[in-house]
N, C-alpha and C positions, 0 to 999 in steps of 0.2 A: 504494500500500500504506500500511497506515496505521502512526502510528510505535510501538503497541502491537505488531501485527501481525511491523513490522520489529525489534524486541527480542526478539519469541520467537525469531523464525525464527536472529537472532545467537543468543540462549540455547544454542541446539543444538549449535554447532560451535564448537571449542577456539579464543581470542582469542587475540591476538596483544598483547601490555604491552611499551610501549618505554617502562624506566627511565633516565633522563637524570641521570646520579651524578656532578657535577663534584668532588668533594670529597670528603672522610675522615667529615663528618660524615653524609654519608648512607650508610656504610658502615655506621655504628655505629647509625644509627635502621632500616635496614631489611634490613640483613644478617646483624645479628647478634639479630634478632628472627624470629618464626613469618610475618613478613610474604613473603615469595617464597614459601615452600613454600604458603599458601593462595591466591598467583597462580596456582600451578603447578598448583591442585584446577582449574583452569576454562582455563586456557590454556599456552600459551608465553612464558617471557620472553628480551626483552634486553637486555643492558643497554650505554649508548653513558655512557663516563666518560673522565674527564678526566687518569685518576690513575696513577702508574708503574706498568706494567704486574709488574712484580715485587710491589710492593705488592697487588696483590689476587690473586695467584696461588692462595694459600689459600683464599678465598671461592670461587673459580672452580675449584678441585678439589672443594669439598664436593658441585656439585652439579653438575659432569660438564656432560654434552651438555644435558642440560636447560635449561641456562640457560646463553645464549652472550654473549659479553663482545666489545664492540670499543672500538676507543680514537676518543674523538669528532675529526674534523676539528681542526685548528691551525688557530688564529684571529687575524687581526691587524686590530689596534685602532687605526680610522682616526680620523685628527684629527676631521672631522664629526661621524661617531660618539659620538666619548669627547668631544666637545666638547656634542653635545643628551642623552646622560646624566649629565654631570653638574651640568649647566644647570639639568635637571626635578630633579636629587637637592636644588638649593641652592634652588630655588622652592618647592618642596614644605617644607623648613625655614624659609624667610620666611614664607610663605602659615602655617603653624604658629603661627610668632611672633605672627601680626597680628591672625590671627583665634581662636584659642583661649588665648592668655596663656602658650604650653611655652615650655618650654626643653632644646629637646633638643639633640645633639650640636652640637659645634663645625662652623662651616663648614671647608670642605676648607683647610688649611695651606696656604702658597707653598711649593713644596718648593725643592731648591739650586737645579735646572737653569734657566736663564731661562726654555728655552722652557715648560716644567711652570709656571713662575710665573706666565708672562703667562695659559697655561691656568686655570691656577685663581682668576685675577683676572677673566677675563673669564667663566669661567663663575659665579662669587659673582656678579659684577653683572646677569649673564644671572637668575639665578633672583633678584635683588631687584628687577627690571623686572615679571620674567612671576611674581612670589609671587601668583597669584588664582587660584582656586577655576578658573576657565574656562581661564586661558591656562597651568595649567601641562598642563591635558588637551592642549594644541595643543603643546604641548612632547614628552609622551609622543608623541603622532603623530609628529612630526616625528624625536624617537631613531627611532621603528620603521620608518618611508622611509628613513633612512640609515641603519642596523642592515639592512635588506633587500635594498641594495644594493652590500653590502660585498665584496670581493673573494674569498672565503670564505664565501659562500652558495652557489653552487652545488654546493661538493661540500657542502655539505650538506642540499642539496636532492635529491642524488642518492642521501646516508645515507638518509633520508627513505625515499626511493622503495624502496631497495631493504629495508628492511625491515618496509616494508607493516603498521605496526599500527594496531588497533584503539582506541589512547589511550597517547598520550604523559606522563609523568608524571616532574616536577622535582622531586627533594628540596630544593632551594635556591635561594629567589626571589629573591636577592642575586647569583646569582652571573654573572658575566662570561660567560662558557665556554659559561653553557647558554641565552644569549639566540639565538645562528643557530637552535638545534637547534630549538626552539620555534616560533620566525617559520617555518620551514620546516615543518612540521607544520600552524599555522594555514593555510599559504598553500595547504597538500594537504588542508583541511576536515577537518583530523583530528583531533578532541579532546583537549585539552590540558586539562594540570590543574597546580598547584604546589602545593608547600607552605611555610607559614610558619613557620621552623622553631626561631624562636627566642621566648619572652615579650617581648622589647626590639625586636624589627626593624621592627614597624609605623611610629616614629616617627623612625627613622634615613632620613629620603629616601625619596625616591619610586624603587621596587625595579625595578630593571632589566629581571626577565622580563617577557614576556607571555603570557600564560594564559589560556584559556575559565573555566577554575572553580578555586577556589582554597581550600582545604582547610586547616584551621584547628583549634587546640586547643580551643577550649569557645564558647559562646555569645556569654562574653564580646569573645575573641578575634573573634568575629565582628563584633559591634557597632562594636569598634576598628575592625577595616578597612573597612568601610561607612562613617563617619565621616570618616576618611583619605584615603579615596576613594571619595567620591560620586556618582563617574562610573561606576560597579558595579555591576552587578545585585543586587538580595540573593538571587536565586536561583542566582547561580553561586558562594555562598560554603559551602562544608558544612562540619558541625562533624563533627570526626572522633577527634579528643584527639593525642598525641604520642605517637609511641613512645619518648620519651627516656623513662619513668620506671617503662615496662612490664614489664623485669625484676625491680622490687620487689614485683613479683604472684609469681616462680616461687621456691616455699622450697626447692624442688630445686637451687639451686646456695648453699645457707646451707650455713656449714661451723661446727661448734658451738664456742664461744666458747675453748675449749681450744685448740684447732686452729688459730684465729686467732692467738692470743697467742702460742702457741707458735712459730709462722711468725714474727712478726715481734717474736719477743723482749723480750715486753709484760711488766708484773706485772698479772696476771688480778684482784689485789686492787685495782688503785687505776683511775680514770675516764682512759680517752682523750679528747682534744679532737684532733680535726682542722682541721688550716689548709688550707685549698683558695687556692691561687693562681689566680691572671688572668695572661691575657698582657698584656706590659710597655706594651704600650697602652692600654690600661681601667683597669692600676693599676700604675704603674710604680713605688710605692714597698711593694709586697708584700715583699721582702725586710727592710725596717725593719719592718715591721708584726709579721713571723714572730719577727725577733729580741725586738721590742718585746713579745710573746706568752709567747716563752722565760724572759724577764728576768720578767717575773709572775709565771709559774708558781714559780719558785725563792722566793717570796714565802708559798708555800702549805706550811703543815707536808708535810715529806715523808711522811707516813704516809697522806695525802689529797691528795700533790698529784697533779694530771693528768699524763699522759702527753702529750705531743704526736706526732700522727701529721704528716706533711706532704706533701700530693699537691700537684703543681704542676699547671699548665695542659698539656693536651696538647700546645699549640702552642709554647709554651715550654721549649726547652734550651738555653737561656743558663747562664753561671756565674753570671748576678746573687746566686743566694742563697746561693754557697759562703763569705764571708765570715760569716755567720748561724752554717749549719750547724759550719763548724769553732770556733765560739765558743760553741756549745752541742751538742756531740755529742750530748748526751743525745736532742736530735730524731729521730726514727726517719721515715725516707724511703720512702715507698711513690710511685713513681713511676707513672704511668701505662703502659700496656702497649699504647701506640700505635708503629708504625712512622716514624721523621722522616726525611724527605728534605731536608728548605730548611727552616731555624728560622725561626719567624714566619709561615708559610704556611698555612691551615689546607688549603690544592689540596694541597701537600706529605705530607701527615701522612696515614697509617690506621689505623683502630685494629686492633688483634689481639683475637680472640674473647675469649680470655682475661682481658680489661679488664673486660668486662660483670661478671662473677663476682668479679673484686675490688674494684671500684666497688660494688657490692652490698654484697657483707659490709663495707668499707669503714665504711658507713655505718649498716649493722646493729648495728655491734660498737661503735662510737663513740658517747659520749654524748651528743658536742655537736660545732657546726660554729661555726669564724671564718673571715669572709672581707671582703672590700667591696665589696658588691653583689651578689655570685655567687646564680645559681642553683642553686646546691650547697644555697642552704637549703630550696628544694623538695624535692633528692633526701631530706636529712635529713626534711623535713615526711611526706616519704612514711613513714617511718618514726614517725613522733611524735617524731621528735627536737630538742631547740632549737638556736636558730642565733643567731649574736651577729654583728652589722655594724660593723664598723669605720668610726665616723666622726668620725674628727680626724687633723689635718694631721701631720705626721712633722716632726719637730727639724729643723732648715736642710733645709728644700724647698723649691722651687719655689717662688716667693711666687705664680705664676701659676695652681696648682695648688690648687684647693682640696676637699675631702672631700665638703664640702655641695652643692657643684656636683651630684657624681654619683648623690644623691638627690632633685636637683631636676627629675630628665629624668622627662619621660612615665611609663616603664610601672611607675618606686616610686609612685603615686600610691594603689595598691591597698595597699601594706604600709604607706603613713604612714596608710593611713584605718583597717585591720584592727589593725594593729601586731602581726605573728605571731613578728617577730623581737627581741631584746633589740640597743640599742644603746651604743655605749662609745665617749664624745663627748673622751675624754682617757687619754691612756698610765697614767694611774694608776687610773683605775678599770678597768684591763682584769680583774686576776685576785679584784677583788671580784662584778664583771660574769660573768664568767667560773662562778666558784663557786656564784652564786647559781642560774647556768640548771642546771646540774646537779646541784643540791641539790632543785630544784625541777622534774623533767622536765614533769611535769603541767600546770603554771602557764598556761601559752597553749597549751594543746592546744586548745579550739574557736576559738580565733583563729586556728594553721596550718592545722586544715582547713577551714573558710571561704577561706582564702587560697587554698589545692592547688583545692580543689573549685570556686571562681570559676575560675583561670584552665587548669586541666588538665578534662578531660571526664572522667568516672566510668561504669565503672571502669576505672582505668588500665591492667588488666591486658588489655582488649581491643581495645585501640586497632588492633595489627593488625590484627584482624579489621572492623574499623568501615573500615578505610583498602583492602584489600580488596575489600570490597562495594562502598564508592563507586567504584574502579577499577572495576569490572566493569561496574557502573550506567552510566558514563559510556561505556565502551568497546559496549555494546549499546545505546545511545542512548536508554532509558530515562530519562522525566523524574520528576524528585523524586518527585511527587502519584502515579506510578504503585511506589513503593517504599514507600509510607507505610501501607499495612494493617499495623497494628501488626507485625506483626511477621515478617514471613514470608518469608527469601529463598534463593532456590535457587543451591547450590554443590555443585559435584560430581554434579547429579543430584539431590541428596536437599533437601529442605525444612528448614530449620534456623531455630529462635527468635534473633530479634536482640534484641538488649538495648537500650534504650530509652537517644535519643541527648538527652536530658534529665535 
């Protein structure tokens, strides 16, 4: 039969989607988006995740028997193993080094324990041996021979078996949890897909999962990981955009500026500025930064000066910033509306629906964003809003630590070439910096969207629907050249115009 042939004949009868959710953050990009219920127009879902079962009980009431939930297989992480992944994570950062001039993250820390030490000494030297273009692919091989015969494949070989789908699909190519589920899926010729789920991940290591097609925010993002890994097809890469920023398409959950302020006890006369935190690894001195932020503001006539909103990182409920906020009450705390189980985890943490709609208007109603490095100024760009980057070092830190470091890695390469963000190289030009972006909302408005529209796919609002179609495509075995009539593809029965993935 031929494989035209074999796509109709799948067309016809309801598929089978096995969602692989090790994490909170694919809660928040396909849960709390239109993406299940347009799986649901063509098949069945299930979903196999990683996360406390109490934690997703909500999601898994809204949509009942339709969509069944199990808890993926326990996993233990044998020294081979964890010893040829992170061998390929430290080769893949030398082989960087050598041959393209990055600087991307730090190699892995010695941690306390000896034995952790000697691990992570012998896998740095393991990946400064095999840093080549060839031997870190022999590397990859050899995690997945010992990933495939780990004590805890089998029952996931038998998850596998017993729920028989038509395409497996990873919201997180990083993560630990969902590498059996996948090797078990490839080993039963069953189309596998991930996705990339962050703008920074391409250049942090060579990513754990393994995958048939790998699903990706824009073009660009495409070119990145062809580049990264040359050992790739470019036919198994689709652009498809994120869902992270898909809610800023629906004005049905905008609540009108009154409503905001009033909620969080704003003056509706003067500008918000939001501080977006990081977890205490990517910016551990976010607490001086926020107070550093406060102390400006008090700088600005009160008749014009900003408000400060302050969302921290979901992953983060530490008291790091309780010193800050009691020394400026006046900060107003808009916390995230995720569920924590283990501080620092992001396996630990879900988000609650309700975050989407405040994350939104969050950013609707604010005039401007500060932060260091955050992709918070995307969400802002989605808006036309400006975003100001923190980069200078905080009074007695770390002399190891430096600001400039964290726009020297790979994926700033695009905002030092664009410049969509304003930056503030000293504690004292914050609230002149500060002032100016919002005196000035207009000022880099075609330099943010240049930025959004390089690395997010347009329009953002249809990303589920682009992420969808390609499930479908892969799970009926449909190759690219046959989805490419401009425009035409069948869901539900009915023929529907696609929107041009250009």
């Amino acid at each position: 039969m031929s494989t035209q042939k074999s796509g109709k004949s799948a067309a016809s009868r309801r598929l089978r989607y096995l969602l692989v959710i090790p994490d909170g953050t694919g809660i928040r990009n396909f849960f709390c988006t239109p993406f299940i219920d347009l799986l649901l127009e063509t098949g069945s879902v299930h979903v196999g995740h990683g996360l406390p079962v109490a934690s997703v009980a909500p999601f898994e009431s809204q949509w009942g028997e339709r969509v069944t939930w199990s808890r993926l297989p326990s996993i233990r992480d044998g020294v081979f193993e964890r010893a040829a992944r992170q061998s390929k994570a430290s080769a893949q950062i030398f082989w960087q080094r050598r041959s393209r001039g990055e600087v991307p993250l730090k190699l892995r820390r010695p941690a306390a324990r000896f034995r952790d030490r000697l691990m992570a000494r012998v896998t740095n030297a393991a990946g400064w041996l095999f840093g080549g273009r060839r031997r870190i692919v022999w590397l990859d091989r050899l995690h997945r021979l010992s990933a495939s015969q780990a004590t805890h494949m089998p029952a996931f070989r038998d998850f596998i078996a017993r729920m028989k789908p038509d395409v497996v699909f990873c919201s997180h190519q990083k993560s630990l949890s969902a590498v059996p589920a996948m090797l078990a899926a490839c080993e039963a010729d069953i189309p596998t897909a991930t996705f990339i789920y962050s703008w920074d991940n391409l250049p942090k290591g060579r990513m754990p999962v393994h995958a048939d097609h790998y699903l990706v925010w824009s073009n660009f993002m495409r070119d990145e990981l062809l580049s990264y890994y040359p050992d790739v097809s470019a036919d198994s890469v689709h652009v498809v955009g994120t869902p992270q920023f898909e809610s800023y398409s629906d004005s049905s959950i905008l609540e009108s500026r009154a409503a905001f302020f009033a909620h969080w006890k704003l003056d509706s006369s003067r500008p918000v500025v939001c501080f977006s935190g990081d977890d205490p690894g990517c910016s551990p001195y976010d607490p001086r930064f926020l107070e550093d932020l406060a102390d400006a503001m008090r700088s600005v006539p009160a008749s014009e000066r900003p408000q400060i909103l302050f969302r921290r990182s979901p992953v983060d409920w530490s008291n790091r910033y309780d010193p800050a906020l009691k020394k400026h009450p006046e900060i107003t705390v808009c916390d995230p509306r995720w569920q924590s189980l283990s501080e620092g985890d992001w396996s630990e943490i879900v988000p609650m629906r309700e975050d989407v709609a405040l994350l939104v208007n969050l950013v609707y109603h604010a005039d401007a964003v500060v932060n260091l490095g955050s992709t918070m100024a995307m969400d802002f760009a989605a808006y036309d809003k400006p975003a100001i980057y923190v980069a200078y070092n905080p009074v007695s830190g770390d002399p190891h630590w430096n600001a400039e470091d964290v726009y020297r890695r790979p994926h700033f390469q695009s905002v030092h070439e664009l410049q969509p963000v304003y930056w503030v190289r000293s504690r004292e030009k914050l609230a002149e910096v500060v002032m100016h972006a919002i005196r000035n909302p207009g000022e880099k408005r075609s330099e943010r969207r240049a930025w959004l529209h390089r690395h997010v796919l347009q329009p953002m609002g249809e990303a589920s629907e682009r992420f969808a179609d390609e499930l479908k495509r892969l799970a009926i075995g449909m190759k690219p050249d046959m989805a490419s009539e401009p425009a035409e593809t069948l869901r539900g029965g009915q023929i529907r115009r696609r929107a041009s993935t250009h």
